[in-house]
C-alpha positions as CSV (number, residue, x, y, z in Angstrom):
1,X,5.0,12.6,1.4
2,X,4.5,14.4,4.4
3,X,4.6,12.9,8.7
4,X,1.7,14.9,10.6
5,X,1.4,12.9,13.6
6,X,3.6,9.9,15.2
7,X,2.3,7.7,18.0
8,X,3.5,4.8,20.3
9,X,0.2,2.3,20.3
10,X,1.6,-0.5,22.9
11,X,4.9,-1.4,21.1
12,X,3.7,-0.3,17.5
13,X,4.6,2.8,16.1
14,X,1.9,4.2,14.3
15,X,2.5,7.8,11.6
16,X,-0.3,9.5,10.0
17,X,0.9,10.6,7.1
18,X,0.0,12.4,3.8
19,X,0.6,11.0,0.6
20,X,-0.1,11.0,-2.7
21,X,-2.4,8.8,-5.1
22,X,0.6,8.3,-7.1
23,X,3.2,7.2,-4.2
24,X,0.3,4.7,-3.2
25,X,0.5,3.3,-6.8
26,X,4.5,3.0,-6.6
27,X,4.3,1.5,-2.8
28,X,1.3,-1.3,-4.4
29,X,3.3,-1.9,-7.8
30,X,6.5,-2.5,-5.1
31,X,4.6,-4.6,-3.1
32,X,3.1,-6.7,-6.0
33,X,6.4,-6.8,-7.4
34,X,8.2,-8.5,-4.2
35,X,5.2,-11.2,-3.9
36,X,5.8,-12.1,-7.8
37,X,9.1,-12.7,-7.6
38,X,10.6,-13.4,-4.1
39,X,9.8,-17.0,-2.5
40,X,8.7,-17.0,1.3
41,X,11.9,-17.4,3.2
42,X,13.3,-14.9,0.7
43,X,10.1,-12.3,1.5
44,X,11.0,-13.0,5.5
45,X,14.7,-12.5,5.5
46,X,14.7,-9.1,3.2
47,X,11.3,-7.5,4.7
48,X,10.8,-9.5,8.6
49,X,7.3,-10.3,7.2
50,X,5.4,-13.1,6.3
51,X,3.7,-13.3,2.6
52,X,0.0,-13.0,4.5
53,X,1.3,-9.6,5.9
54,X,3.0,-8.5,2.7
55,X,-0.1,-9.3,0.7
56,X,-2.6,-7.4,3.4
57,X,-0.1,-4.1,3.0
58,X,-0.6,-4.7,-0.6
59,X,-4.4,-5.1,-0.6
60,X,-4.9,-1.9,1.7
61,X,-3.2,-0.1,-0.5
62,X,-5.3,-1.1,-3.5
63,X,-8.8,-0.5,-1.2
64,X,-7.2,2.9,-0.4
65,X,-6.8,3.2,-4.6
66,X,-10.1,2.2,-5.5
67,X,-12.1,3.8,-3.0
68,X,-10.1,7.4,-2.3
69,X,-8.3,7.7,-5.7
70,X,-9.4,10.1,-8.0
71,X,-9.6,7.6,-10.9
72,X,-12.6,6.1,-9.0
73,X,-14.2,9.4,-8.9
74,X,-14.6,10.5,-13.1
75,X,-17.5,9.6,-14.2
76,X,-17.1,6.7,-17.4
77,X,-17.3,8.7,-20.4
78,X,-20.2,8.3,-22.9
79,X,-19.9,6.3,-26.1
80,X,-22.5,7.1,-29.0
């Protein structure tokens, strides 16, 4: 992983960043992980976040997979 750019947006702080296809996978499986086993008030004592927020982090990151990943990009292969 590699920070190119960091910016204060009003009082977020927002990094552009490079990563790879694999990191993205270990960052989803993590967040899927956390939402199968911790309960709500578990989730917003360890992480500050709500479930809702946790699961939108998680469903970017699976958009980002599907659309951008290089799995998405191979053609099916042809079965005679």
């Amino acid at each position: 992983m590699e920070a190119i750019n960091k910016e204060r947006v009003a009082s977020v702080v927002l990094v552009q960043a490079k990563v790879s296809e694999d990191e993205l996978a270990v960052y989803e499986a993590a967040l899927s992980y956390v939402l199968d086993s911790l309960d709500e008030s578990e989730i917003a004592r360890r992480f500050g976040a709500s479930i809702d927020e946790i699961e939108g982090m998680r469903d970017d990151l699976r958009e980002i997979i599907t659309l951008h990943g290089e799995t998405a990009h191979k053609p099916e292969p042809i079965v005679k």
